[in-house]
C-alpha positions in Angstrom: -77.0 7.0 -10.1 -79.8 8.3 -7.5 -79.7 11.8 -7.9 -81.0 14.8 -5.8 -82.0 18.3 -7.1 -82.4 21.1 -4.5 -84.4 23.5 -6.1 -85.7 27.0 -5.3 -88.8 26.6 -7.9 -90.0 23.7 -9.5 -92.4 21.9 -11.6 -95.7 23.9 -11.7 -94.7 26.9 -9.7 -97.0 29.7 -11.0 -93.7 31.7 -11.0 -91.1 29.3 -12.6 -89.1 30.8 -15.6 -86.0 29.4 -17.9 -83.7 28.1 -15.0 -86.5 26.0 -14.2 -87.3 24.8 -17.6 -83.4 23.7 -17.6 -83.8 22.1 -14.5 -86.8 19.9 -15.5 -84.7 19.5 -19.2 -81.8 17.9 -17.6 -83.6 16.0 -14.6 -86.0 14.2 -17.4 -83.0 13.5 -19.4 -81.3 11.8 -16.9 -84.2 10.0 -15.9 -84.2 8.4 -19.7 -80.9 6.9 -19.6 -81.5 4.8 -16.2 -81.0 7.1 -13.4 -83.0 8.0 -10.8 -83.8 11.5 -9.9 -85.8 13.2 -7.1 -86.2 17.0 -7.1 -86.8 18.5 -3.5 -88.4 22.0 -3.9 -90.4 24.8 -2.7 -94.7 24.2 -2.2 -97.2 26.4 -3.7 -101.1 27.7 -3.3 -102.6 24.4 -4.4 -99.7 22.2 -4.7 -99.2 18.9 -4.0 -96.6 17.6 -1.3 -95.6 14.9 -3.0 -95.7 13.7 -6.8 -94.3 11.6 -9.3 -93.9 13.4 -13.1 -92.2 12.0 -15.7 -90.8 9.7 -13.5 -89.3 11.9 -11.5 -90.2 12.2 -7.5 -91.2 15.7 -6.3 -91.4 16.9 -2.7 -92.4 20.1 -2.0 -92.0 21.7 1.0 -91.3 25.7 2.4 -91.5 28.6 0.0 -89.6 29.5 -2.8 -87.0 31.9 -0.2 -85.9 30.5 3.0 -88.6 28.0 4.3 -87.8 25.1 1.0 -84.1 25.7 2.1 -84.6 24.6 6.0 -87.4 21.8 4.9 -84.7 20.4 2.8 -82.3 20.0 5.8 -84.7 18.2 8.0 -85.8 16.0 5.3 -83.0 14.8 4.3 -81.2 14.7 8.1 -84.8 13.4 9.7 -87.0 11.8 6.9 -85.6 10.5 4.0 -84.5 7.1 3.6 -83.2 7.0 0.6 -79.1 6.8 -0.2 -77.9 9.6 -2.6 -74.5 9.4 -5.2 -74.9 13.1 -6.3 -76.6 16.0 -5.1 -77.3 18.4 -7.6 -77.1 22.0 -5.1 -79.0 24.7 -7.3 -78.5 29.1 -7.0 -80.9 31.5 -6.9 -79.3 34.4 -4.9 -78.4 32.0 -2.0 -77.8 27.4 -2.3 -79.2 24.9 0.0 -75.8 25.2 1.6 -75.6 21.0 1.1 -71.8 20.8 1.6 -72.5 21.8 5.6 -74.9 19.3 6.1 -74.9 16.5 3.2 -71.7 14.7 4.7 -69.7 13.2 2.1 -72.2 12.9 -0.8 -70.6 14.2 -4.0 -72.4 17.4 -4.7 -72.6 19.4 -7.7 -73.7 23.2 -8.1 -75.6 24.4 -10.2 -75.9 28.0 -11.5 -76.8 30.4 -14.0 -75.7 33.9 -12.8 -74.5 35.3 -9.6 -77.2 37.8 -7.8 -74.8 40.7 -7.4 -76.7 43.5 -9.5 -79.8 41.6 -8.8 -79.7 41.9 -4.8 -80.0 45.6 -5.0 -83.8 45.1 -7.3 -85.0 42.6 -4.6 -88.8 42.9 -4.5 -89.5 42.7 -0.5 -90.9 45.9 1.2 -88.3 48.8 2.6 -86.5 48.7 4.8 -86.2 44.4 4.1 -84.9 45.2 0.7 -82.0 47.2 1.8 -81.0 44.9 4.6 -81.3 41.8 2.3 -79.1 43.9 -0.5 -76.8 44.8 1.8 -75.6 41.5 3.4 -76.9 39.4 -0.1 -74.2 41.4 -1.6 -71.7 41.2 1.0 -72.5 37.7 1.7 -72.6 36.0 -1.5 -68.9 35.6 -2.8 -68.0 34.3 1.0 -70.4 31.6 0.7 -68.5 30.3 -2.3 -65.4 31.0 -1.0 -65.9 29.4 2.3 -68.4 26.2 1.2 -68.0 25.5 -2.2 -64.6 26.8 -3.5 -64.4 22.7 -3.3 -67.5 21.5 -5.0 -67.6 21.0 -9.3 -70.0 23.2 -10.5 -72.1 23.1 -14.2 -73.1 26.6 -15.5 -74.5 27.9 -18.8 -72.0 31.0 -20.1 -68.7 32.2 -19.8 -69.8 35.0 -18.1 -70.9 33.2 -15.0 -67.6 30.9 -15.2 -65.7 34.1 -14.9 -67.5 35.3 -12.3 -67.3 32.0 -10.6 -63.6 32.0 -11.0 -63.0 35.4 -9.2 -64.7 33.9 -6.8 -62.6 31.0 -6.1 -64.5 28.1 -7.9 -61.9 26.7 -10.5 -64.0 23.5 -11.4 -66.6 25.0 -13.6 -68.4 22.7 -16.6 -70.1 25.0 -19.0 -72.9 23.7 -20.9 -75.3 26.1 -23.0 -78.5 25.3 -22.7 -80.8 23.7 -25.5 -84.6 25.7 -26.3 -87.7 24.4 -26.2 -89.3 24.9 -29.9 -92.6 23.6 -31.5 -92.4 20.9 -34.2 -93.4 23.6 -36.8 -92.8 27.2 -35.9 -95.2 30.2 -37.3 -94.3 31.3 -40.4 -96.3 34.4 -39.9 -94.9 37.9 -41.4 -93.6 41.0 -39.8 -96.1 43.5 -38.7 -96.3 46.9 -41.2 -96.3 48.7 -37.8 -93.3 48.7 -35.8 -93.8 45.8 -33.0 -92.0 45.5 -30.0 -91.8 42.7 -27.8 -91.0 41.9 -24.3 -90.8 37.9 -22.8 -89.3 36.9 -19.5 -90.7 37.1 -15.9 -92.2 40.8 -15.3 -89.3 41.5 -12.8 -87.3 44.8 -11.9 -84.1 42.8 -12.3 -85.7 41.9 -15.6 -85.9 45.2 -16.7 -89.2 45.3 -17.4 -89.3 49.4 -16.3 -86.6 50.3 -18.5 -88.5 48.5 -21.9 -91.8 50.2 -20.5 -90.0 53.5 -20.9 -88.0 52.0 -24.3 -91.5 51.8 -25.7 -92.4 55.4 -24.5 -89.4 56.8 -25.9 -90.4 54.8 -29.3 -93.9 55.8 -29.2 -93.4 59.7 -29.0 -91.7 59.5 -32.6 -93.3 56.4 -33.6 -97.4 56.8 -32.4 -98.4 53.5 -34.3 -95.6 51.2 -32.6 -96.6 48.1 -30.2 -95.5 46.6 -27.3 -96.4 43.1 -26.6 -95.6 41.4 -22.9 -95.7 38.6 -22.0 -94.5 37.0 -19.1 -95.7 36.0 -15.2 -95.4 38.7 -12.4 -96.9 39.6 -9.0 -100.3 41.1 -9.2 -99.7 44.2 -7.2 -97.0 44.6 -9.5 -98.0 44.5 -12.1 -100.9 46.6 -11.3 -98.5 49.4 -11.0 -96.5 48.9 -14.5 -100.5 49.1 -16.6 -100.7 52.2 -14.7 -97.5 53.4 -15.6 -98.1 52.7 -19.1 -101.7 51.7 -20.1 -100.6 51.4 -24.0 -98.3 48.2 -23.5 -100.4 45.1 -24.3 -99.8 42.9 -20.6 -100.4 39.2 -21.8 -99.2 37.4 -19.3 -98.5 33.8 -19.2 -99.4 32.3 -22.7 -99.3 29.0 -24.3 -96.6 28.2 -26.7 -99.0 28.5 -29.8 -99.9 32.4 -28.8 -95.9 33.0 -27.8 -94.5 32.0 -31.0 -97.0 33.7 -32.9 -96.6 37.2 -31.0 -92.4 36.5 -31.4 -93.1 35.9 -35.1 -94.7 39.0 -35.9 -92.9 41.5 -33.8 -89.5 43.1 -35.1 -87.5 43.3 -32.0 -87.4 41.5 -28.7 -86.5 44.1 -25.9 -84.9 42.2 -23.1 -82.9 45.1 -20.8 -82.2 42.5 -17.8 -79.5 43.8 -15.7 -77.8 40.7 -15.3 -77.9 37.3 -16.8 -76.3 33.7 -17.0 -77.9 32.7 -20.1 -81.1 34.3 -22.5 -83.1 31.6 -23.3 -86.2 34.2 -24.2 -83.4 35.3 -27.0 -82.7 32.1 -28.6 -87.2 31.6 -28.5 -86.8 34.9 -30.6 -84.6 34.2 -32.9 -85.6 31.3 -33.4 -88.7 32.8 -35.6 -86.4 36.0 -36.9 -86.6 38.3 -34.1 -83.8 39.8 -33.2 -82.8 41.3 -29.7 -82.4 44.8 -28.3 -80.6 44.5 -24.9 -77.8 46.1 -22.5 -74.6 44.7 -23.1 -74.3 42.3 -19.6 -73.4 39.0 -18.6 -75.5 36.4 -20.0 -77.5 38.3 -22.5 -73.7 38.8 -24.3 -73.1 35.3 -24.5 -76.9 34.7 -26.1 -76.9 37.9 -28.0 -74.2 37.9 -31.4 -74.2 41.9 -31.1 -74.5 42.8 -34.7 -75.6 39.8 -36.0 -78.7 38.4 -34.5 -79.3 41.3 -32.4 -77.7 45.0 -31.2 -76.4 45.3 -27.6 -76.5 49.1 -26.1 -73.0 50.2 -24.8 -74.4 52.1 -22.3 -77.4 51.1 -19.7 -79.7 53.5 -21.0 -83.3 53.6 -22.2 -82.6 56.4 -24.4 -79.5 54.5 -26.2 -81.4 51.1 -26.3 -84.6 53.4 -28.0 -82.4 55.1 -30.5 -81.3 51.3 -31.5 -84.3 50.6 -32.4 -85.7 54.0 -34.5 -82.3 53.6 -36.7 -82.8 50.7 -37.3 -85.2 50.6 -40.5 -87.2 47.1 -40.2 -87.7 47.7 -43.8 -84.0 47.0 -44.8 -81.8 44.0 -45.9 -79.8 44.8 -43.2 -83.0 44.3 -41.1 -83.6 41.4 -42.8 -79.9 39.9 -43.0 -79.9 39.9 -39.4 -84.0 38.2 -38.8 -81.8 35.3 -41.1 -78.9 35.3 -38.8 -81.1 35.0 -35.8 -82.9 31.9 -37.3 -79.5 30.1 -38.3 -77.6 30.9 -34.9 -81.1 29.2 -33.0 -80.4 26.1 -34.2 -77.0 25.5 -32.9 -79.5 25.1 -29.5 -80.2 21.5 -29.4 -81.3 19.8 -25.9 -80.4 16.3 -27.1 -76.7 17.7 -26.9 -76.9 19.3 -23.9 -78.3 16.7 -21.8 -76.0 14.4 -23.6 -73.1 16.5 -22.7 -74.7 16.9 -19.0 -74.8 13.3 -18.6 -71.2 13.0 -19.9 -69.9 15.4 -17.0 -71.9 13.6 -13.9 -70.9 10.7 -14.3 -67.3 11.7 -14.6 -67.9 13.3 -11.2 
């Protein structure tokens, strides 16, 4: 097959997290077994326009909002030339909107969560923020229900298949995604002092405020604990979070060597996102015997076995998700039981399956 990815972010964006990781996952996989892919996604300072990686074609075009979404239109209406049997239609917060304009191409979506909490923790100036929450909001289950309640669509929980569902989308594939793991993992132990640790892209919707004032919490009872972070965010932004609390530790984007090692030796992964499709930072945690302190939401339920390899707060609340953590004695077997449950559950995470499984549902399509 000739297939066409829309995508948001791509390959090399400075700001590309796990959905992006998937994306590339699935579109080299595909590429392996004889198909031909070509990913059409949003430019960047420095990028190039065009480029071939891993045998996959990249245009880039537009930024990462609104401008990739109306490049990809004229592109494909005014200057491609090539002839596509699936187009793979990706959400972040709003699609490409393919089925208007793509004719009678099969088309596929793609998603991991809807944007409903998310819309209201945009991160564009006031009064742009409230106007794009409102209508984003408002807006985003009519755009299903009027252009894709027709379209298959591949997702990553049962969350976001429910959602979809209410929604009007009954066609709904879910396949978990696989993690990304080094051929030998640190074996490196726990810290004496209590270490926190947060990983994901330093984002309001992320909850990287609430595990700031997690730590805080933790801290005044606690004065030896650590917070680790690591993770990409806007400069101005984060800016504000050092100021708001100088004694986190602000990494930012490391290599896998220094992320694994950090994971390894802290005792809990904080991760208080308000919404989720999937938690691929979770599965990296446990993976090395960290388990996760989180808000019981979609997605981070479906990665998170509450009890097992981590403890989800019933209430979104720092003080709840900070008393988690200071009765829970690191010390323990219980502690310990669940680091070993964490590690076990990981490896049901396997990206030969997954893209074996994607492959399977494409070309049924």
């Amino acid at each position: 097959m000739n297939i066409l990815i829309l995508s948001w972010r791509g390959s090399g964006h400075p700001l590309a997290g796990g959905a992006e990781q998937v994306t590339w996952e699935y579109a080299k996989g595909w590429t392996k077994v004889g198909h031909k892919v070509t990913l059409f996604t949003s430019a960047y300072d420095g990028s190039d326009a065009y480029q071939i990686k891993d045998n996959i074609e990249i245009y880039r075009q537009g930024d990462q909002f609104f401008g990739v979404k109306l490049a990809a239109i004229y592109w494909y209406l005014f200057k491609n030339k090539n002839k596509y049997d699936l187009i793979v239609d990706e959400f972040h917060g709003l699609p490409f909107f393919s089925p208007i304009w793509a004719g009678n191409t099969k088309k596929l979506g793609f998603i991991h969560e809807i944007a409903q909490k998310v819309w209201d923790l945009n991160p564009w100036p006031f009064p742009l923020n409230k106007v794009a929450a409102f209508f984003g909001k408002f807006g985003e289950p009519w755009i299903f229900r009027l252009f894709y309640s027709q379209i298959p669509f591949l997702t990553v929980s049962e969350s976001t298949k429910s959602d979809l569902d209410n929604w009007g989308i009954k066609k709904v594939e879910i396949i978990k995604n696989g993690v990304l793991l080094p051929t030998t993992l640190p074996k490196i132990q726990k810290n004496k002092k209590l270490t926190l640790v947060y990983l994901s892209a330093i984002a309001k919707d992320k909850g990287i405020e609430d595990a700031l004032e997690v730590f805080k919490k933790v801290k005044n009872v606690i004065p030896d604990a650590q917070f680790f972070i690591m993770g990409k965010g806007y400069p101005e932004y984060l800016e504000f979070l050092k100021r708001i609390c100088p004694e986190a530790k602000f990494l930012g984007f490391v290599d896998d060597e220094t992320k694994f090692k950090i994971l390894s030796q802290s005792h809990f992964l904080i991760f208080p996102s308000v919404y989720e499709g999937w938690g691929l930072v979770v599965i990296e945690a446990a993976a090395v015997g960290t388990p996760t302190i989180a808000y019981n939401v979609a997605g981070v339920k479906d990665s998170v076995l509450d009890g097992r390899t981590g403890i989800l707060a019933p209430a979104m609340d720092t003080q709840v998700l900070a008393e988690l953590i200071l009765s829970t004695d690191f010390r323990s077997q219980k502690y310990q039981k669940m680091s070993d449950d964490a590690i076990s559950y990981s490896k049901k995470f396997d990206w030969s399956q997954s893209i074996k499984k994607s492959l399977k549902y494409i070309e049924s399509l």
